[in-house]
C-alpha positions as CSV (number, residue, x, y, z in Angstrom):
1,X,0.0,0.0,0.0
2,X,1.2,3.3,-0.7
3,X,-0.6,5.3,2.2
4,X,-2.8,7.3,0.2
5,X,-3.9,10.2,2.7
6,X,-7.0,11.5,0.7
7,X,-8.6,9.1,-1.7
8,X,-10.1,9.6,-5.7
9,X,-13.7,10.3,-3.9
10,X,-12.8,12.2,-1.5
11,X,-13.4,16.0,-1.1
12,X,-10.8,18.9,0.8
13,X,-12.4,21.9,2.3
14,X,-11.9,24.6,-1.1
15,X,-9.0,26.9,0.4
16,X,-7.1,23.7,0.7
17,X,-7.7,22.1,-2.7
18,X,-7.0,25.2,-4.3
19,X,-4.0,25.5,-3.0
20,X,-2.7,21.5,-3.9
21,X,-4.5,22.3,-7.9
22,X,-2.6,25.0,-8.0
23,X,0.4,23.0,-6.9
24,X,-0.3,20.6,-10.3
25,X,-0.8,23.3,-12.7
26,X,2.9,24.1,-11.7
27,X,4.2,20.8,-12.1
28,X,3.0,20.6,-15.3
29,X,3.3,24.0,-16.8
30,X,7.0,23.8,-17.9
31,X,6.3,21.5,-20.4
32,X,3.5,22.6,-21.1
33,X,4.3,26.3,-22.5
34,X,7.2,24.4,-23.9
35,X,5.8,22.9,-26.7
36,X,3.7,25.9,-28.1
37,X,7.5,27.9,-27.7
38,X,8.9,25.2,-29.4
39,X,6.5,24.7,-32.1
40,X,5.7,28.2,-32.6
41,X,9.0,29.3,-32.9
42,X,10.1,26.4,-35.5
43,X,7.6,27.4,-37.9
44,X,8.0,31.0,-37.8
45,X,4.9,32.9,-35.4
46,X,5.2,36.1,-34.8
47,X,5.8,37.0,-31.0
48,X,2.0,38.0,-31.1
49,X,0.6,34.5,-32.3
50,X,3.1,32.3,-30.1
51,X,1.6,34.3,-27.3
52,X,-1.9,33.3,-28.7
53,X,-0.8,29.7,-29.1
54,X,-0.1,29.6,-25.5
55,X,-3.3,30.8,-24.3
56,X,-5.0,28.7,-26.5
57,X,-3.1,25.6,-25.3
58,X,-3.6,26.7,-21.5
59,X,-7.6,26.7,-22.1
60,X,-7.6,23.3,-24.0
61,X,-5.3,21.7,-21.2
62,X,-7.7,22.5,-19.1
63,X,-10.5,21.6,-20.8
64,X,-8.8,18.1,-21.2
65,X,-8.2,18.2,-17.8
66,X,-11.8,18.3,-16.9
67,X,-13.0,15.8,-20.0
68,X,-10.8,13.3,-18.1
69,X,-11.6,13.4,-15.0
70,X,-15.4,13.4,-15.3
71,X,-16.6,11.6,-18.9
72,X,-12.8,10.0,-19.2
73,X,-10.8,7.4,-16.7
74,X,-11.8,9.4,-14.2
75,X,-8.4,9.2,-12.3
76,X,-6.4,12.4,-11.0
77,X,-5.1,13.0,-13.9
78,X,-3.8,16.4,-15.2
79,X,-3.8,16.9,-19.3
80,X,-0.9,19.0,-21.1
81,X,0.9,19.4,-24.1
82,X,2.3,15.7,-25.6
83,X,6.0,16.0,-26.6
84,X,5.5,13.3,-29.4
85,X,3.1,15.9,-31.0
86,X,6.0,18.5,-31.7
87,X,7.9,16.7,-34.7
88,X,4.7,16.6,-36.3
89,X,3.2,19.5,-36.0
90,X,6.8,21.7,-36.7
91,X,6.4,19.6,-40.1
92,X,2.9,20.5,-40.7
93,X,3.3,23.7,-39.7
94,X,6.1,24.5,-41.8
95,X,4.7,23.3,-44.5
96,X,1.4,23.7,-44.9
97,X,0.0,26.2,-41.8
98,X,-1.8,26.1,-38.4
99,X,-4.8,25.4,-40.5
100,X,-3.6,22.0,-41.6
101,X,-2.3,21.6,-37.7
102,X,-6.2,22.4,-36.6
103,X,-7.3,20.0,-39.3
104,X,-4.9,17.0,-38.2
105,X,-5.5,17.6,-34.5
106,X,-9.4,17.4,-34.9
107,X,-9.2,14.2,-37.5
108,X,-6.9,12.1,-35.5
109,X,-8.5,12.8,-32.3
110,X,-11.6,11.4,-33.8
111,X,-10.0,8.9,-34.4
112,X,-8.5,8.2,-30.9
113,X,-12.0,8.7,-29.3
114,X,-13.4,6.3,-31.6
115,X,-10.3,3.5,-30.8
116,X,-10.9,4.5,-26.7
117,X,-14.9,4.3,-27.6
118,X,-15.4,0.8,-29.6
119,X,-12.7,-0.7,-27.2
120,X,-9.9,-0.9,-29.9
121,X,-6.9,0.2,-28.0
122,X,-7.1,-2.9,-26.1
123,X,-6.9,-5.0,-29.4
124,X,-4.3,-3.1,-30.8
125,X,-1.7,-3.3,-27.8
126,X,0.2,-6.1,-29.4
127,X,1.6,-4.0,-32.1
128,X,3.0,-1.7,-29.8
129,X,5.7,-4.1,-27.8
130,X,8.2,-2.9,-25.2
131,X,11.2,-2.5,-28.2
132,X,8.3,-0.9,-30.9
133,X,7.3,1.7,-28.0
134,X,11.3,2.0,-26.7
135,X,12.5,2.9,-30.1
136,X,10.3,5.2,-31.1
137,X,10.5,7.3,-27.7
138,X,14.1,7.4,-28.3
139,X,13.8,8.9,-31.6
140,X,11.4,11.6,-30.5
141,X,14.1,12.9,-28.1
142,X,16.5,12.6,-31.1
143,X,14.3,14.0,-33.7
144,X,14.2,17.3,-31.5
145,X,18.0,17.5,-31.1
146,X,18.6,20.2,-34.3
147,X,16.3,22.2,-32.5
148,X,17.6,22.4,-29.2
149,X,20.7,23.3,-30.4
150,X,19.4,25.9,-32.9
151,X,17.9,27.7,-29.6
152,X,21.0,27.5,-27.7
153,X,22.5,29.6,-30.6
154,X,19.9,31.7,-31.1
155,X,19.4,30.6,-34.7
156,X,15.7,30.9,-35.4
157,X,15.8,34.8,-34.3
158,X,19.1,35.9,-35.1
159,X,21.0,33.7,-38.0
160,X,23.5,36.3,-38.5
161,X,25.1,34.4,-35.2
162,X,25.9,38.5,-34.1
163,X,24.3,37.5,-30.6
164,X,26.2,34.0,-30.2
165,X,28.2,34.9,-27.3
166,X,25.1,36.1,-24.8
167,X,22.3,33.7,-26.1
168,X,25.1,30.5,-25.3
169,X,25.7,32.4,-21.8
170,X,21.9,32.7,-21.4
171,X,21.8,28.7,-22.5
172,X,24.3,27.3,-20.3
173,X,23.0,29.3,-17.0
174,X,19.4,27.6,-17.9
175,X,20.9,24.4,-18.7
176,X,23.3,24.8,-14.8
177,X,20.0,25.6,-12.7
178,X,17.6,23.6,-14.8
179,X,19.9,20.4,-14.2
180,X,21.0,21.6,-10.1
181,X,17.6,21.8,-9.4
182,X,16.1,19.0,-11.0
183,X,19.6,16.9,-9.2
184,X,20.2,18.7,-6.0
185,X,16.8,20.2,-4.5
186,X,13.8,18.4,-2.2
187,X,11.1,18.4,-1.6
188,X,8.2,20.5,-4.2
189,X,11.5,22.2,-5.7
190,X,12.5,19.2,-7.6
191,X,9.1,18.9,-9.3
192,X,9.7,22.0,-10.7
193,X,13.4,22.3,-12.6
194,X,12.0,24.1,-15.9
195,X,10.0,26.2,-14.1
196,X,12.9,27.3,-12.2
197,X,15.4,26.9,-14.9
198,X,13.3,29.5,-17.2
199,X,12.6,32.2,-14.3
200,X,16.6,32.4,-13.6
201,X,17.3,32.7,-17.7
202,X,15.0,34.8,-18.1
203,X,16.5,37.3,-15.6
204,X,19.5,36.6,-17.2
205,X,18.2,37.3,-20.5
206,X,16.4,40.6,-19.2
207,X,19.8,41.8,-17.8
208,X,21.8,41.2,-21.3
209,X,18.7,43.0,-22.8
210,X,17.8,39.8,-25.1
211,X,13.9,40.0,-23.5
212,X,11.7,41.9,-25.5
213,X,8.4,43.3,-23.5
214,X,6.7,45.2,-26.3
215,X,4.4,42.7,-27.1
216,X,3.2,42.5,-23.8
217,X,2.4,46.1,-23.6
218,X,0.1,46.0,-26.5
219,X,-1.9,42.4,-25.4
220,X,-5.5,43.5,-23.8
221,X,-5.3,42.3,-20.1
222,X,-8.4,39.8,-20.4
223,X,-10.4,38.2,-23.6
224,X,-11.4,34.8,-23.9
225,X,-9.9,32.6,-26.8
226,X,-12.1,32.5,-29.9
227,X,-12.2,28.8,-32.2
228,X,-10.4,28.1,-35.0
229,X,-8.0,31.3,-34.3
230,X,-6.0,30.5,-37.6
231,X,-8.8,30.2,-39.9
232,X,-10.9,27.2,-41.3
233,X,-9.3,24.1,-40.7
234,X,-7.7,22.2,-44.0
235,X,-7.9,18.4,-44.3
236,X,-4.8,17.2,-45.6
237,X,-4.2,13.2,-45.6
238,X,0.0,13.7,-45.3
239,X,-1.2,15.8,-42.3
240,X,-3.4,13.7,-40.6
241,X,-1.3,10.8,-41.0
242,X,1.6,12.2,-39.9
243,X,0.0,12.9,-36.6
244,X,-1.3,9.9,-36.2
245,X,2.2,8.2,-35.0
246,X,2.4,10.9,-32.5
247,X,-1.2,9.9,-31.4
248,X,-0.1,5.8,-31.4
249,X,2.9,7.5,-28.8
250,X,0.6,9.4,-26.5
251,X,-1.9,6.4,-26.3
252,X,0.5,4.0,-25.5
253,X,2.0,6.5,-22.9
254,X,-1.0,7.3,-21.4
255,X,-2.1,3.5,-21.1
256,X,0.8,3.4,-18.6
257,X,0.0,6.3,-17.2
258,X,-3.3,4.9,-16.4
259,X,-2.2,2.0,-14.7
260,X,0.6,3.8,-12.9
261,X,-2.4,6.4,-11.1
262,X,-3.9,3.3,-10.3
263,X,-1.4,1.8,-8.1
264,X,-0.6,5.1,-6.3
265,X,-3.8,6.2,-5.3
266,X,-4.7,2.7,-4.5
267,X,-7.7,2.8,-7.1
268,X,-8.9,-0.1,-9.8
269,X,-8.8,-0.4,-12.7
270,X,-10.4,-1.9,-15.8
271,X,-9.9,-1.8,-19.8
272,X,-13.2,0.2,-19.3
273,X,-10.7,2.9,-17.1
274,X,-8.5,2.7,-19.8
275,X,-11.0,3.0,-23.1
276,X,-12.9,6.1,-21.3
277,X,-9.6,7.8,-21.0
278,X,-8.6,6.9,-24.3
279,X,-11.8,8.3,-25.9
280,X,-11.7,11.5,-23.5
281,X,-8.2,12.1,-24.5
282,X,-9.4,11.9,-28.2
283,X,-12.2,14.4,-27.4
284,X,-10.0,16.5,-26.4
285,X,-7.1,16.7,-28.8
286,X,-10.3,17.2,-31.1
287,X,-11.5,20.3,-28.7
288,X,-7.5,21.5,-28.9
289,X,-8.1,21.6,-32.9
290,X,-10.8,23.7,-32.7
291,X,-8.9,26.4,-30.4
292,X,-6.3,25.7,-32.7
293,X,-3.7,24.2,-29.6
294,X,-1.2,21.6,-29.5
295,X,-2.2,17.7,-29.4
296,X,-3.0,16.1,-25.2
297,X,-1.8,13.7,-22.9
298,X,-1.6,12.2,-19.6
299,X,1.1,13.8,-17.5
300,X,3.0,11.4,-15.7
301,X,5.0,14.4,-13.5
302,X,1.8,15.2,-12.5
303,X,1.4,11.5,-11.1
304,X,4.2,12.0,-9.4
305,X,3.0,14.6,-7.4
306,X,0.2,12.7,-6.4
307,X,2.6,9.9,-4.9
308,X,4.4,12.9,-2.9
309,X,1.6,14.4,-1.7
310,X,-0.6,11.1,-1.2
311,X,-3.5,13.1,-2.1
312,X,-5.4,11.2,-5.2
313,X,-8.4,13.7,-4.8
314,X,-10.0,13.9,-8.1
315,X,-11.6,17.3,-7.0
316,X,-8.1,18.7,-6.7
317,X,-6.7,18.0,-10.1
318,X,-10.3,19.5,-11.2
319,X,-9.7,22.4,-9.6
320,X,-6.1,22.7,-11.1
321,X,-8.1,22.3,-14.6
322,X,-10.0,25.1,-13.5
323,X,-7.2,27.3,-12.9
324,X,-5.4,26.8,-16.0
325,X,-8.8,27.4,-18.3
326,X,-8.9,31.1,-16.0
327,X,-4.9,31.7,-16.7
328,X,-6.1,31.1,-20.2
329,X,-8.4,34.5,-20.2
330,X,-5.7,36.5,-19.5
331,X,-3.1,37.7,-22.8
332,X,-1.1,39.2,-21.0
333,X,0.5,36.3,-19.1
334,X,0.7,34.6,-22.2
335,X,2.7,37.5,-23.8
336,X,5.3,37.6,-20.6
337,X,6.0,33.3,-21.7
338,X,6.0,34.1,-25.3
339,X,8.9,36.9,-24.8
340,X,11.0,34.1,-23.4
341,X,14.5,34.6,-25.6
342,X,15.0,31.2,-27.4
343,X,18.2,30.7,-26.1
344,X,16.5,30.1,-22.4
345,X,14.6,27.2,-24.2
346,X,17.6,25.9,-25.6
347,X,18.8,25.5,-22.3
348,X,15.7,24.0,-21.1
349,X,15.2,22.1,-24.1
350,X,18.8,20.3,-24.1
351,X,17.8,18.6,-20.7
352,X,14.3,17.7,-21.8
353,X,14.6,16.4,-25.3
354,X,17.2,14.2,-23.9
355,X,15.4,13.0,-21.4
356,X,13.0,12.3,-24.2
357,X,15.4,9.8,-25.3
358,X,16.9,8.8,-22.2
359,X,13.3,7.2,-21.2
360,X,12.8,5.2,-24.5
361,X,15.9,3.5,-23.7
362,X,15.6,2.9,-20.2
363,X,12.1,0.8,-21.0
364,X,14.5,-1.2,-23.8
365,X,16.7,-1.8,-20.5
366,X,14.2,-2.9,-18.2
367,X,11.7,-4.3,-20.7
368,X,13.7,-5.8,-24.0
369,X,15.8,-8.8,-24.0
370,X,18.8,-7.6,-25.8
371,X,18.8,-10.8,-27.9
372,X,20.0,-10.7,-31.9
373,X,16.1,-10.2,-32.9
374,X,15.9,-7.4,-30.5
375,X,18.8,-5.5,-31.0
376,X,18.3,-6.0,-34.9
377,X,14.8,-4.3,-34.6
378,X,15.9,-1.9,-32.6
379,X,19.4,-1.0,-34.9
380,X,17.3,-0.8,-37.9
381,X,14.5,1.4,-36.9
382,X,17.3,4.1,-35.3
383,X,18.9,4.2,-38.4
384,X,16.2,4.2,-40.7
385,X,14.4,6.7,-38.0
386,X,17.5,9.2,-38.0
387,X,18.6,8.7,-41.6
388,X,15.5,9.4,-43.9
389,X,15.0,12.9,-42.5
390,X,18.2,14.0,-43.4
391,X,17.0,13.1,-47.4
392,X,16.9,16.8,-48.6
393,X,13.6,18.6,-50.3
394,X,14.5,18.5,-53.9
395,X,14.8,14.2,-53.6
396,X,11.6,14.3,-51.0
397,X,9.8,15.9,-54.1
398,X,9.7,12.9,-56.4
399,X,7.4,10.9,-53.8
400,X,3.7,11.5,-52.9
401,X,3.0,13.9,-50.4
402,X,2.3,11.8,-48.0
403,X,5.0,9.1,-48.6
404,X,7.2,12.2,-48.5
405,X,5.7,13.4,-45.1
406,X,6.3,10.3,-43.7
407,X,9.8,9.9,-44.4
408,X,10.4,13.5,-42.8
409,X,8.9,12.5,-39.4
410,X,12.0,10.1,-37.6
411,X,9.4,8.8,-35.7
412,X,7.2,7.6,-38.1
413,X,9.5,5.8,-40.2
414,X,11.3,4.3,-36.9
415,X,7.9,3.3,-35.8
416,X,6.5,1.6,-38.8
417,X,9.9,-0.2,-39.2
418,X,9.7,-1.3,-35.5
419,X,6.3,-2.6,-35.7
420,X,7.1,-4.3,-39.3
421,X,9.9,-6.0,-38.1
422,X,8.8,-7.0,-34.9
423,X,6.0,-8.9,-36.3
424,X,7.7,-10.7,-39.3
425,X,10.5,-11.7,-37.0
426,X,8.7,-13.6,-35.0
């Protein structure tokens, strides 16, 4: 038993459970605002629409948020921003706009809802083995690693290289704290390294005069978030499909997820658990379309907290949806995290992409035999998964668009190549 203080059911008097949701939307805000920063600033947004990005994926976390703890698994489970959406979307976006990105997010949610709904997820499991899933979490991590570096130099916003010397300063004093903290501190502290990391860069960044606060002057203080902020949403099948690797990813992370909240707050569970959260999760990354946010999924730092705290209230992590649909209302705040210098998220984004990594390999460690099948499936899709994205525009142009899309997503190709291999060499 793990001592759980203050069961799923259970209610706290309000001043209390404010306080503990408040507590998750911190744990989980880091990565979070992350991957708007990171997306947005891949494909080129202006300071303005990052800053709309953000508040747009604030109020569809929260919405998700809600979706799952009252139609979905109904576990305390927070909803943000899904890491295994970026590649995707920095594709998508790049190429064909936020409309296609809107359009993608609200077909292949769909979709998941309708695998959670009909019970499919449960079928389809045996595809998605220990070395399949491994593999192609490694090569999300590794897909992302151009871009990390490109923010440590402060390519995206200043090619020129004329501001090298402060941005890598600005990098490595995010990088320092983000690691010290996340190494070195105890207690709530350690939940919190990119949080922490990106307040001290940012000081940093103010004091070199890299941080830019124009755009927050001219943001209204309060206005709610409108649908489909980047016009009517295009259907694209390279699109769609695309995203729908990333989606396999976050349902296979957030079947483990499930099962992990389960043990800790001493709670069962049931493939009917699991296909309600699958479907909610779905309906949301559908809802995040419409706003014109980033893809969902279950946030396993934010399980963590529960273990810490021992308080599995389900009216808490409500609550902390609550409070991040309110942030969500208010541009301003939004303007203040899209003003963040993108050398501050290189910093941050050198110790999370390769953490990215780091966990696909650790379940290989503790999950894959390393036998001469194994290790063959697992060579073949790295290489295959690293390699075909390096193929450059002009050869990418003499295959179908979607054939083409594919081979510029790591992940993808590393995934199908896993899951090929892993049932023909059987």
């Amino acid at each position: 038993m793990n001592g759980v203080r203050v069961g799923v059911e259970d209610k706290l008097p309000y001043s209390r459970a404010v306080v503990l949701g408040f507590q998750h939307v911190l744990a989980m805000f880091g990565a979070t605002i992350t991957v708007p920063l990171v997306v947005g600033n891949a494909i080129g947004l202006s300071q303005k629409d990052i800053a709309l990005l953000i508040q747009v994926v604030l109020l569809a976390m929260g919405i998700a948020t809600i979706l799952q703890t009252t139609i979905g698994s109904r576990y305390p489970i927070v909803q943000g921003s899904s890491f295994a959406f970026i590649p995707g979307l920095i594709s998508i976006g790049s190429s064909s706009g936020l409309a296609a990105v809107e359009g993608a997010l609200i077909a292949g949610g769909i979709v998941e809802a309708v695998f959670g709904g009909f019970g499919i997820v449960g079928k389809l499991k045996k595809l998605f083995s220990p070395v399949v899933t491994g593999v192609t979490i490694m090569l999300i991590g590794f897909s992302l690693a151009h871009v990390a570096v490109k923010y440590t130099f402060n390519f995206f916003a200043d090619p020129s290289g004329a501001s090298i010397p402060k941005a890598v300063l600005i990098a490595l004093v995010t990088f320092a704290v983000t690691v010290a903290v996340a190494l070195k501190s105890k207690g709530a502290l350690r939940a919190m390294p990119v949080i922490v990391g990106a307040v001290v860069g940012y000081v940093v960044s103010i004091v070199l005069g890299m941080a830019d606060f124009t755009l927050v002057s001219e943001l209204p203080a309060f206005n709610v978030p409108k649908p489909l902020p980047w016009g009517m949403p295009t259907f694209e099948a390279y699109a769609i499909i695309t995203l729908l690797f990333a989606f396999m990813v976050s349902i296979i992370e957030s079947v483990g997820d499930y099962h992990a909240i389960s043990a800790i707050s001493e709670a069962p569970i049931t493939n009917r658990h699991i296909n309600r959260g699958i479907m909610s999760e779905g309906i949301a990354c559908s809802i995040a379309g419409i706003f014109g946010a980033c893809g969902t999924t279950s946030y396993s730092e934010n399980i963590g907290l529960v273990a810490l705290t021992k308080v599995a209230s389900r009216q808490v992590v409500q609550i902390g949806g609550l409070i991040l649909i309110a942030i969500s209302m208010f541009p301003k705040f939004s303007g203040i995290l899209a003003s963040i210098p993108q050398p501050v998220l290189g910093g941050l984004t050198i110790a999370l992409y390769g953490m990215i990594s780091v966990t696909g390999l650790r379940l290989i460690k503790d999950k894959v035999e390393l036998n001469d099948r194994n290790m063959l499936i697992i060579a073949s899709a790295l290489i295959v998964g690293l390699g075909a994205p390096q193929l450059p525009q002009e050869f990418l142009a003499h295959f179908p668009k979607i054939v083409a899309s594919i081979l510029e997503s790591g992940m993808a190709v590393g995934a199908l190549t896993a899951i090929v291999l892993d049932q023909i060499l059987r």
